[in-house]
C-alpha positions as CSV (number, residue, x, y, z in Angstrom):
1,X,69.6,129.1,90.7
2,X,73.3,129.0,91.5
3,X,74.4,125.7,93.3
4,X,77.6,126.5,96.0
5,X,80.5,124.0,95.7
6,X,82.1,123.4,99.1
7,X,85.9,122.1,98.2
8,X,87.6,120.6,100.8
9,X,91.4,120.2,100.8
10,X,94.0,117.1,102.6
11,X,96.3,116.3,104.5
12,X,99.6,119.3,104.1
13,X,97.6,121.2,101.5
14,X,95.4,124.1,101.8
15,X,92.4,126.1,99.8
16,X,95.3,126.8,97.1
17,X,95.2,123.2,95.5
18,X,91.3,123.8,94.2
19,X,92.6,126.6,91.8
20,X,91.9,124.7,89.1
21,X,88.7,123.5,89.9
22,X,87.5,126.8,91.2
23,X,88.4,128.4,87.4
24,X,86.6,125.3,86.0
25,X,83.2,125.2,88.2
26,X,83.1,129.4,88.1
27,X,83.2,129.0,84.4
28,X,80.0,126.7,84.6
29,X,78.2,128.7,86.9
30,X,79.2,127.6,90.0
31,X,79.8,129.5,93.3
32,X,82.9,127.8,94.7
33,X,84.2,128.0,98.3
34,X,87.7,126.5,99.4
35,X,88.1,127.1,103.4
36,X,91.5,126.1,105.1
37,X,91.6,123.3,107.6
38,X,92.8,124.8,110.9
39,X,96.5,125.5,111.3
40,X,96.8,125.4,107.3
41,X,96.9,129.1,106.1
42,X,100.3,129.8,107.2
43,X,103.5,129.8,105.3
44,X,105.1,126.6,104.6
45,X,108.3,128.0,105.6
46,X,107.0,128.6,109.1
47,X,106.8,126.2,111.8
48,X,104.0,124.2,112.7
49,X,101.3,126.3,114.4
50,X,100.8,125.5,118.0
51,X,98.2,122.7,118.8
52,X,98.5,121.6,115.2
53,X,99.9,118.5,116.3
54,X,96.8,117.6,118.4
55,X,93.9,118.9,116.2
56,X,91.6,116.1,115.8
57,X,89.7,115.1,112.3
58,X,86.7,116.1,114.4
59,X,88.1,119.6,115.1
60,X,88.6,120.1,111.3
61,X,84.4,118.9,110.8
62,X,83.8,121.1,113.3
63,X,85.3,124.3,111.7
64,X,84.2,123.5,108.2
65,X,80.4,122.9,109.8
66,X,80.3,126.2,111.4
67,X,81.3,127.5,108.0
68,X,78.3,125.8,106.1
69,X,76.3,126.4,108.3
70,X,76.9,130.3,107.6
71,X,76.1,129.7,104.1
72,X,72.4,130.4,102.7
73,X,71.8,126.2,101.4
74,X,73.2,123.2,101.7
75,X,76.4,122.8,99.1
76,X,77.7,120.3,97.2
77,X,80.8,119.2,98.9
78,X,84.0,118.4,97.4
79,X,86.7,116.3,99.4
80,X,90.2,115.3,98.4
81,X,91.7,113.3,100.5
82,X,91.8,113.5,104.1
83,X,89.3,116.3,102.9
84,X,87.2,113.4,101.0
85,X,86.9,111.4,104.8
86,X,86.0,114.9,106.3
87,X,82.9,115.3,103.3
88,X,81.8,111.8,104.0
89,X,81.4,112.9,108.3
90,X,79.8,116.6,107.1
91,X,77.6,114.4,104.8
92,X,76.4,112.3,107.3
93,X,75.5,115.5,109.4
94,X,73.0,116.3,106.8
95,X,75.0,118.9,105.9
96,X,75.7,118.3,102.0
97,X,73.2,118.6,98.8
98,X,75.8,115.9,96.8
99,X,79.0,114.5,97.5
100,X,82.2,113.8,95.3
101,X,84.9,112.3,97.1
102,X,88.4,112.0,94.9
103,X,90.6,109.7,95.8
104,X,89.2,109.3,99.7
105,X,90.9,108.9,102.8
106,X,88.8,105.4,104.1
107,X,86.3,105.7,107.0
108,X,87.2,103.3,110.3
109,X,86.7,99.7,109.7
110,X,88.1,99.7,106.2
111,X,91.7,98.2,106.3
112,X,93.9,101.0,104.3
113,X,97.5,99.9,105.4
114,X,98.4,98.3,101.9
115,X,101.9,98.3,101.5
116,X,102.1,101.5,99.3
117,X,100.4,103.3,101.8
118,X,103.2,102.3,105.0
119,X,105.7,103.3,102.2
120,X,103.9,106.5,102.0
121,X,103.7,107.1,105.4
122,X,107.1,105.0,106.5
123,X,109.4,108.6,107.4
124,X,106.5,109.8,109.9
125,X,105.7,106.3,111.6
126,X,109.2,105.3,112.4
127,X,110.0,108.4,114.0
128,X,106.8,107.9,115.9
129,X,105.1,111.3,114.6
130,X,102.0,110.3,114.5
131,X,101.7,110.5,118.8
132,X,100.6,113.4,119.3
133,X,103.0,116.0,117.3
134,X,103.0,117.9,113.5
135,X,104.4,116.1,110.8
136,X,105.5,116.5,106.6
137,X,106.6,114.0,104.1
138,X,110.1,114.6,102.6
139,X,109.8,116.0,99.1
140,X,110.9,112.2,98.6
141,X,107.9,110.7,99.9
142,X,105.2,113.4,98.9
143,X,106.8,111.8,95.3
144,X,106.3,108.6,95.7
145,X,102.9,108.5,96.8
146,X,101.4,111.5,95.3
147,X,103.1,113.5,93.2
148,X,104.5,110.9,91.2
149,X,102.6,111.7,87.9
150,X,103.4,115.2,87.7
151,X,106.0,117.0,85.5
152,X,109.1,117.6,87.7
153,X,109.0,121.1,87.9
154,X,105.5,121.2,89.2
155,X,106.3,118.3,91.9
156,X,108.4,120.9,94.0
157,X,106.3,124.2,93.2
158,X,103.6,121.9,94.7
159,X,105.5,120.9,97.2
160,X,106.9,123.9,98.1
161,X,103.0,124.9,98.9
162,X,102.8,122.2,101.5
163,X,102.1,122.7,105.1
164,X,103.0,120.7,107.8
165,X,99.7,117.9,109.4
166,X,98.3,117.3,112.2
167,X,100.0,113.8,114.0
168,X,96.6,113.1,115.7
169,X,94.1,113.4,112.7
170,X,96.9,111.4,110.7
171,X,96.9,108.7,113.7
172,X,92.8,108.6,113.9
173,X,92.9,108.0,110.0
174,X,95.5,104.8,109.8
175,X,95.3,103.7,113.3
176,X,91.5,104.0,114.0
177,X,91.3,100.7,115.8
178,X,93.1,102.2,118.5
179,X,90.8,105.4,118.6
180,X,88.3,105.1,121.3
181,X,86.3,108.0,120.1
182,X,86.5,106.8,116.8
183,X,87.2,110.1,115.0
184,X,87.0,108.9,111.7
185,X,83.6,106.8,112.3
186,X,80.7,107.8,109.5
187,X,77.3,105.9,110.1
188,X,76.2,105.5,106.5
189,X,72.7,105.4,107.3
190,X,73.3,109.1,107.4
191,X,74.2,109.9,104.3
192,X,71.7,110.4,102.0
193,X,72.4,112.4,99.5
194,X,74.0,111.5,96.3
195,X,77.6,110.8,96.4
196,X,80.4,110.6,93.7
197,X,83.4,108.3,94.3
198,X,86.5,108.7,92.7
199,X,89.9,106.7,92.3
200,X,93.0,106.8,90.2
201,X,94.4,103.5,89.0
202,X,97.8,104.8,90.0
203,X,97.2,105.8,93.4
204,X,99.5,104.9,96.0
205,X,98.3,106.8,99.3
206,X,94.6,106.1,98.6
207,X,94.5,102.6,96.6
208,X,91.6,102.5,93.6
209,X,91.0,98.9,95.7
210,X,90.4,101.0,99.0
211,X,88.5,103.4,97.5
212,X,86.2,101.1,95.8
213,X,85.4,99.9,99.4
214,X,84.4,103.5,100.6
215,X,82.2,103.3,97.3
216,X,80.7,99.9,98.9
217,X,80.3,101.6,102.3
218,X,77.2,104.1,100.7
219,X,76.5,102.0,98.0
220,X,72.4,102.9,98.7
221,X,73.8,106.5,97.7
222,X,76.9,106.1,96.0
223,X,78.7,105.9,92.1
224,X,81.9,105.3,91.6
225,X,84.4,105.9,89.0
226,X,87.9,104.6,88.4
227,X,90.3,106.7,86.0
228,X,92.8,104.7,84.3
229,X,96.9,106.3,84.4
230,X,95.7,108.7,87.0
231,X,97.2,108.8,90.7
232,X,96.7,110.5,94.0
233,X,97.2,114.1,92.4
234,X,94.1,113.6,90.0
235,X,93.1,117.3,90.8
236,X,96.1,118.3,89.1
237,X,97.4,115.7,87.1
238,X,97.9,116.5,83.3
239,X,94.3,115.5,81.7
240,X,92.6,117.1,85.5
241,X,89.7,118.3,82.7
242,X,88.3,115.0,82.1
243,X,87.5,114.5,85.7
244,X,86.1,117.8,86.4
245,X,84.3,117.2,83.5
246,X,82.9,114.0,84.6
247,X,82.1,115.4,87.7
248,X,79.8,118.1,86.1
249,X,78.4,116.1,84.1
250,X,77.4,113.8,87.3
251,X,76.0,116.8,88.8
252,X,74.0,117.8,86.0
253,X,71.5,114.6,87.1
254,X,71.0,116.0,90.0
255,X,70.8,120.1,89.5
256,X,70.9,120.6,85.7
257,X,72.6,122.9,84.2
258,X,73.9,125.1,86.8
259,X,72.6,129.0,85.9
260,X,74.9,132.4,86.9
């Protein structure tokens, strides 16, 4: 039987980053789907799409649950991310067959501020964007805390792809303490299906030592692998193979060998 791989993209990116990973998974078998988040098929030129500044995490699980929910099975989701905090909610719906998270945003009550992640983050919180309104990193900052392990010239076709983010989801990531609805809130009680961690060594947005806490956080569930002179990009990142490999050969446990 065909397993359905549900890939789900971060903060200023889109379904466009999975490219490689939809060529890869296809080749085994897979049926891939990679949705947009709301407000994130536009043009990057353009400006940010009305109410983009206020759509909430929970308006992004929303969207992709009504889209899983149209598919014939559970998936297995994918999350990069922001997209890896949004697979660990949908997972603890009941809505996922397996999980991988790469490189995770962290769940509420794990402390993420480490200083490389302020630096990260340092252009949109001193001019306050994170009340309410859209934001983007300079081409300076998407650098420095993800792109830094690319070749140059694929650091600014990448970035060139990038879409402005919602202020609020941003916000209910890094500030959750002050989020009375607690958007980014997972009960991991919930999840039970198998889940796949991974971190880059190099990662300066999402820390390996962060990451190895969301591991902790399902650890009932939960593996978790750390790639050594890898960074945030990892989906990307020359030697991308190795982890896609990895990943399918994780998922084999479970499923198999996935069939056309």
């Amino acid at each position: 039987m065909t397993e359905s791989i549900f890939m789900v993209h971060g903060m200023w990116g889109g379904g466009w980053y999975w490219e490689n990973y939809i060529r890869f998974f296809e080749e085994k078998g897979y049926k891939c789907f990679a949705p947009y988040l709301r407000h994130h098929d536009v043009q990057p030129t353009a400006k940010p799409p009305k109410g983009l500044g206020s759509t909430s995490l929970l308006d992004y699980a929303e969207d992709l649950e009504d889209q899983i929910n149209k598919l014939k099975e559970k998936p297995i989701i994918i999350g990069h991310s922001m997209g890896g905090l949004l697979a660990q909610i949908l997972a603890a719906r009941g809505l996922a067959k397996a999980t991988v998270l790469i490189t995770p945003a962290s769940p509420s009550r794990i402390n993420a501020l480490k200083w490389s992640v302020i630096k990260s983050f340092s252009g949109p919180i001193f001019k306050f964007k994170f009340l309410g309104f859209p934001h983007k990193l300079s081409f300076r900052a998407a650098v420095y805390s993800m792109l830094h392990l690319m070749p140059i010239e694929e650091q600014n076709l990448i970035y060139n792809r990038c879409v402005y983010e919602s202020g609020k989801a941003a916000r209910e990531i890094g500030f959750w303490l002050f989020d009375f609805k607690r958007a980014s809130s997972v009960n991991e009680s919930k999840v039970t299906c198998p889940m796949l961690v991974i971190s880059g060594s190099d990662d300066r947005i999402t820390p390996a030592n962060v990451v190895k806490k969301v591991a902790d956080k399902y650890q009932h569930v939960s593996t978790y692998k750390e790639f050594k002179n890898h960074a945030h990009w990892i989906i990307g990142e020359p030697g991308w193979e190795k982890i896609a490999e990895s990943i399918s050969d994780w998922l084999k446990q479970f499923f198999g060998q996935n069939s056309r």
